[in-house]
PyMOL commands that place a pseudoatom at each C-alpha (Angstrom):
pseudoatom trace, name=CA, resn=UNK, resi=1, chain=A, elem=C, hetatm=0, pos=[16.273, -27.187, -108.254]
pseudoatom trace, name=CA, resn=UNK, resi=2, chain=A, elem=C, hetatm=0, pos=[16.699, -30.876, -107.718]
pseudoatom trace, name=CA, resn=UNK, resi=3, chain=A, elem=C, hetatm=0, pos=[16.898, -32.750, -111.120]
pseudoatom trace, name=CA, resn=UNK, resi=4, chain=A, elem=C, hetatm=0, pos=[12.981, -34.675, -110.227]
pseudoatom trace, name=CA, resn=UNK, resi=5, chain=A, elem=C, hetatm=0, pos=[11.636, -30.976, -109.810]
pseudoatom trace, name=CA, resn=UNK, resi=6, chain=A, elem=C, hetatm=0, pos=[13.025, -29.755, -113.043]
pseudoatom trace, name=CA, resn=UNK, resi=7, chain=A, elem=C, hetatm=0, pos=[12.387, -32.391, -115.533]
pseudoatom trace, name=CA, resn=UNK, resi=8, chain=A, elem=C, hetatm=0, pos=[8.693, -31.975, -113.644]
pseudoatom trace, name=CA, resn=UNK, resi=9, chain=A, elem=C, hetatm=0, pos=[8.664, -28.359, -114.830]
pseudoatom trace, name=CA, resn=UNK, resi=10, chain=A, elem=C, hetatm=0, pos=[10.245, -28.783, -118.123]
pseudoatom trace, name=CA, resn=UNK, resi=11, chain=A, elem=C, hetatm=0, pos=[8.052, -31.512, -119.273]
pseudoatom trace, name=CA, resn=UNK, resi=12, chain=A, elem=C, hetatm=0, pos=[5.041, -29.524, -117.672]
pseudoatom trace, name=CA, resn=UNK, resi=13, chain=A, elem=C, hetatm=0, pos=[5.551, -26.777, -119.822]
pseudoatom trace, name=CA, resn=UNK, resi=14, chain=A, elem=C, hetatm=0, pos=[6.233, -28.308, -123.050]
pseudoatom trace, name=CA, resn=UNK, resi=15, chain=A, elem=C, hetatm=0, pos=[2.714, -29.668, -122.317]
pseudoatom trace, name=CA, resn=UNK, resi=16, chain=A, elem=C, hetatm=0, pos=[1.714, -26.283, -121.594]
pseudoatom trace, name=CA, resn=UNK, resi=17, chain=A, elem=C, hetatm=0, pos=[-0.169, -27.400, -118.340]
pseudoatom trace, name=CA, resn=UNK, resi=18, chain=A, elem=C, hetatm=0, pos=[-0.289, -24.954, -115.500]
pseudoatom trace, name=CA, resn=UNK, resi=19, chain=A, elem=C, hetatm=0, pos=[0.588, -25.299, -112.588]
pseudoatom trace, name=CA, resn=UNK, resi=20, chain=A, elem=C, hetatm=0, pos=[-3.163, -25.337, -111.344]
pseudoatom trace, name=CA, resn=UNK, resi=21, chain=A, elem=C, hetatm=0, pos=[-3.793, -27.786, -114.331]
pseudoatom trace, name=CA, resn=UNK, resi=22, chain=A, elem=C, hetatm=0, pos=[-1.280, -30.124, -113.433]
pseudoatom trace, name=CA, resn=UNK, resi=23, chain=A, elem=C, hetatm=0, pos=[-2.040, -30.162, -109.478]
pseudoatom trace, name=CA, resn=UNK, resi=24, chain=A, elem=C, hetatm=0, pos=[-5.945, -30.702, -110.304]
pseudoatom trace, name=CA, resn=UNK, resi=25, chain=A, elem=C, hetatm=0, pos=[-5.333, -33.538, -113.088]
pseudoatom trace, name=CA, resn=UNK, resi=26, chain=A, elem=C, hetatm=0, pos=[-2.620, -35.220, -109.606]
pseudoatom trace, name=CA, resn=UNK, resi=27, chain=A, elem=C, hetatm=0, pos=[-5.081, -34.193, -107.119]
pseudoatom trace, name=CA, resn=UNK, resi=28, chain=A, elem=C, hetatm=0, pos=[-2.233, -32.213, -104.980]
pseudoatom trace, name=CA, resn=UNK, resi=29, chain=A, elem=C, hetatm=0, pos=[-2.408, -28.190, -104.429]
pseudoatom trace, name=CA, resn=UNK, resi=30, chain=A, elem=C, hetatm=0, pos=[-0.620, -26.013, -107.425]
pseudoatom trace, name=CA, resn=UNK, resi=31, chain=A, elem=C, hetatm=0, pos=[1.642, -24.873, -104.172]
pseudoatom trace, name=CA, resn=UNK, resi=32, chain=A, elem=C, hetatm=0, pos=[2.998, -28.360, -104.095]
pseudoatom trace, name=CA, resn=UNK, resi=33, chain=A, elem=C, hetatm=0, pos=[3.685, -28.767, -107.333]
pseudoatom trace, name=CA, resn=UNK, resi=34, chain=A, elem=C, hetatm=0, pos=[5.367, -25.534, -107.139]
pseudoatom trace, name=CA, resn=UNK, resi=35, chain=A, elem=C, hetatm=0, pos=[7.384, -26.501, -104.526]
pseudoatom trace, name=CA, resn=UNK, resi=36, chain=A, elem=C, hetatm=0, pos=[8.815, -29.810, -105.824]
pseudoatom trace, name=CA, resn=UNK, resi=37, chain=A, elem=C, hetatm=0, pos=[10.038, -27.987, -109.005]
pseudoatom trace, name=CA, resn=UNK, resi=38, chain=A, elem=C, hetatm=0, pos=[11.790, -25.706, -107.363]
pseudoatom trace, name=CA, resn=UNK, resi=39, chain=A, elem=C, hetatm=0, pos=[13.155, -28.659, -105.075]
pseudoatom trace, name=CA, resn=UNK, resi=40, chain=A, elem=C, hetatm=0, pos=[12.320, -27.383, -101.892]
pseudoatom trace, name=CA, resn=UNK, resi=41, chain=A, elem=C, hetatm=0, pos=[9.768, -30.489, -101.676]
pseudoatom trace, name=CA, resn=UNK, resi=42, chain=A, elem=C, hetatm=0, pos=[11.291, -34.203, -101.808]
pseudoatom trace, name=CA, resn=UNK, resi=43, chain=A, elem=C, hetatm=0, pos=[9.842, -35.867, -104.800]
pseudoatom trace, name=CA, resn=UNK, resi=44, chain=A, elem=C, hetatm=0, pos=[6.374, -36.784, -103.712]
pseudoatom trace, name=CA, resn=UNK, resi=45, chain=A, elem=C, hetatm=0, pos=[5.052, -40.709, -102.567]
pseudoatom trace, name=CA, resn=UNK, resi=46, chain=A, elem=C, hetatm=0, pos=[4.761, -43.611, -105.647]
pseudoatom trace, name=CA, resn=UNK, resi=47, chain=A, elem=C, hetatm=0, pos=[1.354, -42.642, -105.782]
pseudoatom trace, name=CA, resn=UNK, resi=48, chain=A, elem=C, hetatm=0, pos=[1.591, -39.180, -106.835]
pseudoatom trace, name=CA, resn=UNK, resi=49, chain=A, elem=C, hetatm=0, pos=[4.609, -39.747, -109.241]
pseudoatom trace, name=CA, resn=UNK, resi=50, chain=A, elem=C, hetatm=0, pos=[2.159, -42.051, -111.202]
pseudoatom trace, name=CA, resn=UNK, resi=51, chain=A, elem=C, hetatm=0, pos=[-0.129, -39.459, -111.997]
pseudoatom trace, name=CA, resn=UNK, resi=52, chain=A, elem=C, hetatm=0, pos=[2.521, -37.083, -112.266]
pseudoatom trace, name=CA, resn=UNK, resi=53, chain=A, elem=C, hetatm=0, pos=[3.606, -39.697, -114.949]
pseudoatom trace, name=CA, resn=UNK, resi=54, chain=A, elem=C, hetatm=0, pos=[0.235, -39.702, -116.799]
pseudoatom trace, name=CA, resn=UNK, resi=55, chain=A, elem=C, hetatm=0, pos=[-0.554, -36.566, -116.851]
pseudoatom trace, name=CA, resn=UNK, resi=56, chain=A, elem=C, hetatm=0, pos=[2.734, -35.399, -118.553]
pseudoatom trace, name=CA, resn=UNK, resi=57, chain=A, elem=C, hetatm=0, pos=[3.115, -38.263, -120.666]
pseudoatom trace, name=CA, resn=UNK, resi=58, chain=A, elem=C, hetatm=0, pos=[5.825, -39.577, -118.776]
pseudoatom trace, name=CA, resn=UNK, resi=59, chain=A, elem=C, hetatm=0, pos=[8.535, -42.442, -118.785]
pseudoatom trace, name=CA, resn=UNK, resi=60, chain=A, elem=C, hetatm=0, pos=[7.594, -43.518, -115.352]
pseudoatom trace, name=CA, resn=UNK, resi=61, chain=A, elem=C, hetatm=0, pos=[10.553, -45.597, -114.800]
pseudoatom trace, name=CA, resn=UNK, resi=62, chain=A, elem=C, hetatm=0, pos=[12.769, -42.270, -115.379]
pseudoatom trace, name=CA, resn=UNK, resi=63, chain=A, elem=C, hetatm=0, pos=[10.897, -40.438, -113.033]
pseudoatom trace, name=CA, resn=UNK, resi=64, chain=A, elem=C, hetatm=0, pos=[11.227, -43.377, -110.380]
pseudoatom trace, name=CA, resn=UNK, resi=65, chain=A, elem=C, hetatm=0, pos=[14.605, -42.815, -111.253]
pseudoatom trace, name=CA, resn=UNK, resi=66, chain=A, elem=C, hetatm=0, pos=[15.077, -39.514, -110.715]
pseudoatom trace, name=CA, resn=UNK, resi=67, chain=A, elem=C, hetatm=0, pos=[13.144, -39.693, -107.874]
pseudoatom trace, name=CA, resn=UNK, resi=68, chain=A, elem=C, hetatm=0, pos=[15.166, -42.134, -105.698]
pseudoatom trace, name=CA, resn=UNK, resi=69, chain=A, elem=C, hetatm=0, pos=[12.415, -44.487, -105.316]
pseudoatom trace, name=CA, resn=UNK, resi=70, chain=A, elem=C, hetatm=0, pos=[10.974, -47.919, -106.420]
pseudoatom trace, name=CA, resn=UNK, resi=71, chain=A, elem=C, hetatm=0, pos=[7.522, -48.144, -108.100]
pseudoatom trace, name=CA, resn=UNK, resi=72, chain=A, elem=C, hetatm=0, pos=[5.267, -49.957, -105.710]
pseudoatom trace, name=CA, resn=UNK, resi=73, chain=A, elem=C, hetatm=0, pos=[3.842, -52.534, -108.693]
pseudoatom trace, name=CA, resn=UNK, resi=74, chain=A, elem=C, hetatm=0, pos=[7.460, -53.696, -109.128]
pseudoatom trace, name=CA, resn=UNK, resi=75, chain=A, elem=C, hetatm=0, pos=[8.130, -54.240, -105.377]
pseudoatom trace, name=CA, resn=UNK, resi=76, chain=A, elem=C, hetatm=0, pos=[5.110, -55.880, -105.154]
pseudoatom trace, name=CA, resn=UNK, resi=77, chain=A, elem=C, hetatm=0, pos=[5.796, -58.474, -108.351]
pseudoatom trace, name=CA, resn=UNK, resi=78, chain=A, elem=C, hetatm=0, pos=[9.399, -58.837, -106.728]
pseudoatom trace, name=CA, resn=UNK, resi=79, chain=A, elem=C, hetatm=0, pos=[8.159, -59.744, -103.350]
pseudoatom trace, name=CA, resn=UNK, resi=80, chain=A, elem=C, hetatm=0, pos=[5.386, -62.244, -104.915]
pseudoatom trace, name=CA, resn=UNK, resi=81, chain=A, elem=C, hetatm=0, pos=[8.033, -63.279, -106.870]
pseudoatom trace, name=CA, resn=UNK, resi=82, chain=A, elem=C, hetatm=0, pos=[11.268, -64.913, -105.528]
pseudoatom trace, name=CA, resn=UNK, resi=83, chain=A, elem=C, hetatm=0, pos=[12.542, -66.359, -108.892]
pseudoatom trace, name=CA, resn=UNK, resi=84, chain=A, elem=C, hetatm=0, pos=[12.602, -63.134, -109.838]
pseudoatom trace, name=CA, resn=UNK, resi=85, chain=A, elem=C, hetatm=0, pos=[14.393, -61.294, -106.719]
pseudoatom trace, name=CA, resn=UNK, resi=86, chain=A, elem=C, hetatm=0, pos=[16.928, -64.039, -107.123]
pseudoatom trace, name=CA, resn=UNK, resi=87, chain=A, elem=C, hetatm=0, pos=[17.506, -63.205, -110.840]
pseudoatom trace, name=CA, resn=UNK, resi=88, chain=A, elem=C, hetatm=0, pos=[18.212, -59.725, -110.438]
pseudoatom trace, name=CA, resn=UNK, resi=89, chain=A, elem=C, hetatm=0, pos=[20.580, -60.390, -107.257]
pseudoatom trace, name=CA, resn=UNK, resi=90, chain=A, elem=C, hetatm=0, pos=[22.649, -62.846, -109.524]
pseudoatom trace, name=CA, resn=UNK, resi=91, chain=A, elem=C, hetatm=0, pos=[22.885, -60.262, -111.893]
pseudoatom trace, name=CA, resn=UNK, resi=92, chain=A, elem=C, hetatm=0, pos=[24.143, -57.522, -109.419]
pseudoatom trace, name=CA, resn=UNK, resi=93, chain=A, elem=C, hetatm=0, pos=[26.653, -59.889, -108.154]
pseudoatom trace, name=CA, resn=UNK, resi=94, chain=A, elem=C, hetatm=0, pos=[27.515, -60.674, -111.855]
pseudoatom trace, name=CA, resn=UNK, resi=95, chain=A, elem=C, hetatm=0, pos=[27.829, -57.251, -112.461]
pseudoatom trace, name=CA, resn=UNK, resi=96, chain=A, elem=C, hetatm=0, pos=[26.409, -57.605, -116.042]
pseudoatom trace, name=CA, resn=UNK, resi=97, chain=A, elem=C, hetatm=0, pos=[27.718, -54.906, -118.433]
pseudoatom trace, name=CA, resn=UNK, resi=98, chain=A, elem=C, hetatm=0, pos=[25.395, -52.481, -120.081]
pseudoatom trace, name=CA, resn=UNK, resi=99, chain=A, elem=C, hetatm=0, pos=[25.195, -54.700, -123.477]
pseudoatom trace, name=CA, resn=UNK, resi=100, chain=A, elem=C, hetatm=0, pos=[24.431, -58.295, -121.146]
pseudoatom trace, name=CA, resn=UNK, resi=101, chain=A, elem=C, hetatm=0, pos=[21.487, -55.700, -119.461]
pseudoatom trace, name=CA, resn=UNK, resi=102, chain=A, elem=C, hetatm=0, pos=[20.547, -55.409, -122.682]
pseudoatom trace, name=CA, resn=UNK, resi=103, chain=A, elem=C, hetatm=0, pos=[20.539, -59.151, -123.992]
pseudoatom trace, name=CA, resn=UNK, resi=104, chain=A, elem=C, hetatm=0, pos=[18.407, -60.226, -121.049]
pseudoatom trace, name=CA, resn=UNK, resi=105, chain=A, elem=C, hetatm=0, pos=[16.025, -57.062, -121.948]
pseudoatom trace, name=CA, resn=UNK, resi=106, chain=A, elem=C, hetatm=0, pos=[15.184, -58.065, -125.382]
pseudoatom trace, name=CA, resn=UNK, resi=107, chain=A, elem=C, hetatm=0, pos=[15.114, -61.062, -124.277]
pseudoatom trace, name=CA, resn=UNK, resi=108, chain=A, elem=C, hetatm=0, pos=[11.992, -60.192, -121.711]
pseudoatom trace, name=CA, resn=UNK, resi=109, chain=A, elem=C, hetatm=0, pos=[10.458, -57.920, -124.192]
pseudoatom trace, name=CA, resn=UNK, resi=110, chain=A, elem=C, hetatm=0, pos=[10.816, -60.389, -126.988]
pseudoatom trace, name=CA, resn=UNK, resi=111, chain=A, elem=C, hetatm=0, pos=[8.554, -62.625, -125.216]
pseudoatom trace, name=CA, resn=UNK, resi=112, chain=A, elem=C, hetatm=0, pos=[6.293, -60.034, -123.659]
pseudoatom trace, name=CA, resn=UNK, resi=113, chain=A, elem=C, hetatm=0, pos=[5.341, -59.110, -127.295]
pseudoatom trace, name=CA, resn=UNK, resi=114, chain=A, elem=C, hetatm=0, pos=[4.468, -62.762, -128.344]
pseudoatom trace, name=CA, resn=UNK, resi=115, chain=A, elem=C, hetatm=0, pos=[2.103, -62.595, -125.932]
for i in range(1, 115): cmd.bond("trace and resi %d" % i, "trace and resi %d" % (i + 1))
show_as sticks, trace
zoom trace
């Protein structure tokens, strides 16, 4: 099983959700479902992984993660905003340590939460 299809399956069941639940609450067949947690599916398109996300009470990021692929809403804010593109290229060619990822995260958050 690929790592996407497993953590699908594991957190599926500690909801206790079928696999008919789960497909009806995503709108894809059980079969599919089924077949991405045994990882003989690729990890389905943005879309899908979203309401794979809410109905399992998901990190979403995580399962972007493990999915090998970007959310859509963040490509979207990246290519509407350049600032932003540039700031996170700067920081790959910085190659910021985990703790300096971490500064400029509270840092975000911080003012995220003041408004």
């Amino acid at each position: 099983m690929g790592e996407f299809g497993t953590t699908i399956r594991n957190l599926r069941l500690l909801k206790k959700l079928s696999l008919r639940s789960l497909a009806s609450r995503v709108g894809v067949s059980p079969a599919y479902i089924h077949l991405i947690e045994l990882g003989k599916e690729k990890p389905p398109r943005p879309e899908i992984i979203v309401e794979i996300a809410k109905s399992l009470s998901a990190d979403l990021d995580h399962l972007f993660r493990l999915a090998s692929r970007l959310d859509p809403e963040i490509v979207n804010y990246l290519n509407t905003n350049p600032l932003m593109l540039s700031t996170i290229r700067y920081a790959k060619i910085a190659k910021l340590s985990q703790s300096e990822q971490k500064e400029i995260y509270n840092f975000v958050e911080n003012l995220s939460l003041k408004k």
